[in-house]
N, C-alpha and C positions, 0 to 999 in steps of 0.2 A: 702797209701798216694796218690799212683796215679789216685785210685780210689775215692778218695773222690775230690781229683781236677777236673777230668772226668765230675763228680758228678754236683758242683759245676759251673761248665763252661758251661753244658746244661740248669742248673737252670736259666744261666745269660743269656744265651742267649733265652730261652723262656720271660724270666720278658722282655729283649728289644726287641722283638719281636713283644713283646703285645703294645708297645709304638709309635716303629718306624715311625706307620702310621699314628702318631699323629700329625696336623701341628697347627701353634700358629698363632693367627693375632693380633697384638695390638690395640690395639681400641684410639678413637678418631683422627684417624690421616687421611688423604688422602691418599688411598690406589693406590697405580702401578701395572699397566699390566704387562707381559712379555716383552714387547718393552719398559718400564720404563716410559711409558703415564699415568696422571692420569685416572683413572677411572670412568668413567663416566654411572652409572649405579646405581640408588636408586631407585628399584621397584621390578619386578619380580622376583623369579628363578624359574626356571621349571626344573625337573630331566628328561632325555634321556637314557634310560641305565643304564651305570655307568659314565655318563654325566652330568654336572648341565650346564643350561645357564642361565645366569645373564642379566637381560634388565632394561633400563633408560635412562631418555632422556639427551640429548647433550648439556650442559651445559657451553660450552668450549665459544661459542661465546656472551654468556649474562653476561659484570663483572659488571653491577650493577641489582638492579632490577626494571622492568620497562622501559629496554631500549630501548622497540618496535621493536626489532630484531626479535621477535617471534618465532614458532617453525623448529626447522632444520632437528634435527636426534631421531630415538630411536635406541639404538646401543645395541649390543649383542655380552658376554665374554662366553665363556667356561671354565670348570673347572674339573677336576677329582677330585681334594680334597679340593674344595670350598675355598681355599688359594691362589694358584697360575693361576693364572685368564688370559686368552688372548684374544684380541678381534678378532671379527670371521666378523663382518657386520655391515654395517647401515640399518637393516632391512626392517625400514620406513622412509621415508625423505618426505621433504616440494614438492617435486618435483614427489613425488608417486601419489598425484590424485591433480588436481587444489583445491580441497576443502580443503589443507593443507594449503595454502600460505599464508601469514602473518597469522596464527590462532593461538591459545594458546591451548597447550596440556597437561595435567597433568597424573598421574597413570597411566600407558599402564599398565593392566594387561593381560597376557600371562597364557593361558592351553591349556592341549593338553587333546586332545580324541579320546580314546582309538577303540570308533568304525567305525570313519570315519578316522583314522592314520592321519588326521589334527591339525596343531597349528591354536590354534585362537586367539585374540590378540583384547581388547574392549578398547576401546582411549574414553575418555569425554575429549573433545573440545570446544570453544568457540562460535563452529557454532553447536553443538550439538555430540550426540554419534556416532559414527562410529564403525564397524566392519570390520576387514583384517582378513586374514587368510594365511597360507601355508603350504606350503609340508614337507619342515624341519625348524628345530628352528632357523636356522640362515640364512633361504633363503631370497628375497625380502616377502614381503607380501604386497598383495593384497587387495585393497579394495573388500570386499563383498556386502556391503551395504550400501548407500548414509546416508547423516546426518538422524536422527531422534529422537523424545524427548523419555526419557523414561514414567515421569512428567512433571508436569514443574516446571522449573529450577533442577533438579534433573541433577548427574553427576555420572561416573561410579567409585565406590569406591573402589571394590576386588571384586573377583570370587572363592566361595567355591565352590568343586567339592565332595559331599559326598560318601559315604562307595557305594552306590547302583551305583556309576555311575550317577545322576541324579546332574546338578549344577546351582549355582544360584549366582546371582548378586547381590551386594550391591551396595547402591546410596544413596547420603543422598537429601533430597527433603525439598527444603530451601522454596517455595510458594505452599502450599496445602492447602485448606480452609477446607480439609475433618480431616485434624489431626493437634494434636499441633504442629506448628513449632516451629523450624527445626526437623525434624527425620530423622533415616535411614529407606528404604523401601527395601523388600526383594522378587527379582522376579523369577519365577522360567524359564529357559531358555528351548530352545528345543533341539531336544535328539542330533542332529548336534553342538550345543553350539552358533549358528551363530544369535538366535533372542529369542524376549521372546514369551513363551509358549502360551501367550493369544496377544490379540492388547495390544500398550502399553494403551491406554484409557480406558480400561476395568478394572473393579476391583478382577478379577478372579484368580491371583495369585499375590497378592501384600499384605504385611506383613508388619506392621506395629510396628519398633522399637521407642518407644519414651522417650527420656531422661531429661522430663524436661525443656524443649526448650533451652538446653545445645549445643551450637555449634560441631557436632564431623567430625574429618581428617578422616586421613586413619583409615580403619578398615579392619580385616584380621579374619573368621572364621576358627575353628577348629573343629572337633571331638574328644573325649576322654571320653573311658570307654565308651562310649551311651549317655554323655553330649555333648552340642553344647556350646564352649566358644566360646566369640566375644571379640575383642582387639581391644581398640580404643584411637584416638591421641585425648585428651579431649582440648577444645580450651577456655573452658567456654562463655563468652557471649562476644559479640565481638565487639568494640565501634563501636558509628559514625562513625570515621575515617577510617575504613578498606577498605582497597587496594583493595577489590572485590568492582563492583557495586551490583553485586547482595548477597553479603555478604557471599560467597563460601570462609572457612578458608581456605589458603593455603601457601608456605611458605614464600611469602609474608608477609602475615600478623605473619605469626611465628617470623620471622627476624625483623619486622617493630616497634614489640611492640605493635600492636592496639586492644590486650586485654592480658590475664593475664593466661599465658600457664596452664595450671595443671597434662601434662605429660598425661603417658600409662594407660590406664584404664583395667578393664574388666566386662564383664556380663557371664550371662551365665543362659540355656534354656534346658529342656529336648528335646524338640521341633524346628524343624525351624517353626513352624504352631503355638505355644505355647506362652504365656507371657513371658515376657525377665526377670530378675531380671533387680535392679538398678545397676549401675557402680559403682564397690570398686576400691580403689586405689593401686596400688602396694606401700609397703613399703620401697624401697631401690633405684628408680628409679630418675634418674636428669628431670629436667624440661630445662637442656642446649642443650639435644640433640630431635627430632621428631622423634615418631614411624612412621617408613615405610612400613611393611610387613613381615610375619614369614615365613620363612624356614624351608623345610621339610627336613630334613637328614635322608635318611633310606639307611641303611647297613642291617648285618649279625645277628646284636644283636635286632633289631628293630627301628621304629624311631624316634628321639629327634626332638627338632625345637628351631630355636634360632629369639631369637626375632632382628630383623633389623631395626637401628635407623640410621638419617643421622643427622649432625652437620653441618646445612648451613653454609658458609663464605658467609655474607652480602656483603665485597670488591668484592669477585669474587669465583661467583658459583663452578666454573669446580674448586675449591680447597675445596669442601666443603668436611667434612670428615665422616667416617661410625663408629660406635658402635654397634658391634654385642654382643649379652648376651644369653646366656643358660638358656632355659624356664625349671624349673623344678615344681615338683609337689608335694603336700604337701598331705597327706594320713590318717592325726589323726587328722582334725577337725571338720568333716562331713564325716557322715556313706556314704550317696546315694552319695555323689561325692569327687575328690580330687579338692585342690583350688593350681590353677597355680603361680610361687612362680618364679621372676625375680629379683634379685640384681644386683649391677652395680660392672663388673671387669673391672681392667686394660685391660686383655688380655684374649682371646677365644682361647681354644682349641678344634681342630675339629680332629673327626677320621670319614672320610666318609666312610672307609668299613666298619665298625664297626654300625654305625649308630649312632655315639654317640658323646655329646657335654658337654663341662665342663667350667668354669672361673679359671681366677688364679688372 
C-alpha cells in the first residue's frame, strides 16, 4: 500500500511539474505591469536569453484620436514567462533627436544582432524612416541615421531576420508607378541591420508583394519547414474619408470605420525572391480586434509563436486591450507545405521554457 501511494505521489508530482510553468493571460482585456500600470506596448518582442522584451508606443497621453499631442515614448517591459511583464524604460522619447518633436510614429520594430551584439530598432515616421540603435534592449537608443525615404511614401512595416542571419524589411509602398498600388516591398538590409543593402533608389534588392491593390497593416514574416509565411492585417480598400492623407491604413482608420476591416490574413512563398501566393483567410478569427505582430517562444521542446492582436479603445488609447492566440499548424492538406491554422480563445496559455503555446 505504501508502495503504491509512494508510486502514485511521484506520478502527481511529475504530471504538475510538467504544468507548473504554465502561465494564463486572458485575452481581450487591458493587461498591468508589475507596478499595476497599464501596459502600454503593442509592437515588438525581442528574446535576450531567457528574457523577452516587449516594446510599444505610449499611448497614455493620446484619449482620443487625432488630438495633435503626437509622439512621446516607446517604452520597454521584460518578462521571463511572457505573463508577468515590468517596465524597464522609455527607450525613445520625443526628446531623443529634435527630429521626434511633434512627429507621428507608428510600428517601432526592434532586432537584435547577433554579430555586432547590437539592438536595432526601425521607426516609420511622418518625417520619414529613422534608425536607432543600442547596447541593451532596454537602454536609451540612439539615433543612427537622419530621416530617409525608403520609396516613396512607403513606411516600415516588420523586420524578418532569416535562418542564415541575413534580414529584411517590410514596407508597404502606397505611390509607385513601377507596381500596382498599394503593395508591400521587400528590402534586403545590411549585414549591421542599420541600412538597406543597395540606395534606397535603386531597384536592386526590392521585391515586389502585390495583392490586388488591397490595402494591407501590419505584416509579420515567418519561416517554417523551408516556407516563408507572411501575416497580414487586411484593411481592404479604404474610402475617401480615411484619416491618413496619404491613405497609410492605420488604427485610426481601424477605429474610425473608413473602410470595412477583413481581419488576419496570410500568403505564403518558397522564396523571399519568389511569387507570393494570394492571401487566404483564417477561419475563426474576429475582425473586432487588429493583428499586431508574432511572437517567437522558443524553449526546451522548440518554438511556437502566438499570433499578437490589439483591441483599440476609440475613448482612450492607453486602455486599449491585447488578444494573444496560439498559431498552430495543420499537416494533411498539402504534401510540400503545412497551412498555419489560428482560432480565437478566451485565454492563452504560455509555457516559456517549454517553448510552447496553447488556448483554452
Amino acid at each position: 500500500m505504501k508502495k503504491t501511494l509512494l508510486m502514485f505521489c511521484a506520478a502527481s508530482l511529475i504530471l504538475f511539474s510538467s504544468y507548473a510553468v504554465e502561465k494564463t493571460r486572458k485575452n481581450g482585456e487591458a493587461w498591468t505591469d508589475t507596478a499595476g500600470n497599464v501596459i502600454q506596448a503593442h509592437d515588438t518582442v525581442v528574446k535576450c536569453g531567457s528574457t523577452y522584451y516587449w516594446y510599444g508606443l505610449d499611448y497614455s497621453h493620446e484619449k482620443d484620436i487625432g488630438d495633435g499631442n503626437g509622439f512621446r515614448a516607446v517604452k520597454c517591459y521584460e518578462s521571463e514567462d511572457l505573463v508577468k511583464w515590468t517596465f524597464k524604460n522609455n527607450v525613445l522619447t520625443n526628446t531623443t533627436t529634435d527630429l521626434l518633436y511633434h512627429c507621428d510614429v507608428w510600428a517601432p520594430q526592434v532586432v537584435y544582432n547577433k554579430k555586432t551584439g547590437m539592438y536595432v530598432m526601425w521607426v516609420g515616421t511622418s518625417k520619414g524612416c529613422m534608425v536607432f540603435v543600442s547596447s541593451t534592449p532596454y537602454g536609451n537608443f540612439h539615433l543612427h541615421d537622419t530621416t530617409f525615404n525608403i520609396n516613396a511614401w512607403a513606411y516600415v512595416n516588420s523586420i524578418f531576420v532569416d535562418s542564415d542571419g541575413e534580414a529584411y524589411v517590410v514596407s508597404e509602398c502606397l505611390s509607385d508607378l513601377s507596381v500596382d498600388e498599394p503593395a508591400l516591398m521587400v528590402y534586403a538590409l545590411t549585414d549591421d541591420y542599420l541600412g538597406l543593402r543597395t540606395d534606397w533608389n535603386s531597384w536592386g534588392d526590392i521585391f515586389n508583394i502585390s495583392f490586388d491593390s488591397r490595402a494591407i497593416g501590419r505584416t509579420f514574416v515567418l519561416k517554417h519547414k523551408g516556407v516563408y509565411y507572411l501575416f497580414a492585417a487586411d484593411y481592404g480598400t479604404l474610402s475617401g474619408n480615411a484619416y491618413s492623407t496619404d491613405n497609410r491604413p492605420s488604427w485610426h482608420d481601424f477605429i474610425s470605420g473608413n473602410y470595412t476591416y477583413k481581419g488576419l490574413k496570410w500568403a505564403w512563398s518558397n522564396s523571399l525572391y519568389d511569387e507570393w501566393s494570394g492571401l487566404t483567410a483564417f477561419d475563426n478569427t474576429s475582425t473586432a480586434y487588429e493583428f499586431g505582430s508574432l511572437i517567437a517562444v522558443q524553449g526546451e521542446e522548440g518554438t511556437s509563436y502566438i499570433v499578437a492582436c490589439n483591441g483599440w479603445n476609440s475613448t482612450d488609447l492607453s486602455q486599449s486591450t491585447y488578444t494573444w492566440l496560439p498559431l498552430q499548424w495543420n499537416n494533411s492538406t498539402f504534401l510540400q507545405m503545412d497551412v498555419p491554422v489560428v482560432g480565437d480563445y478566451s485565454t492563452i496559455i504560455i509555457d516559456a521554457e517549454k517553448g510552447t503555446v496553447r488556448g483554452n
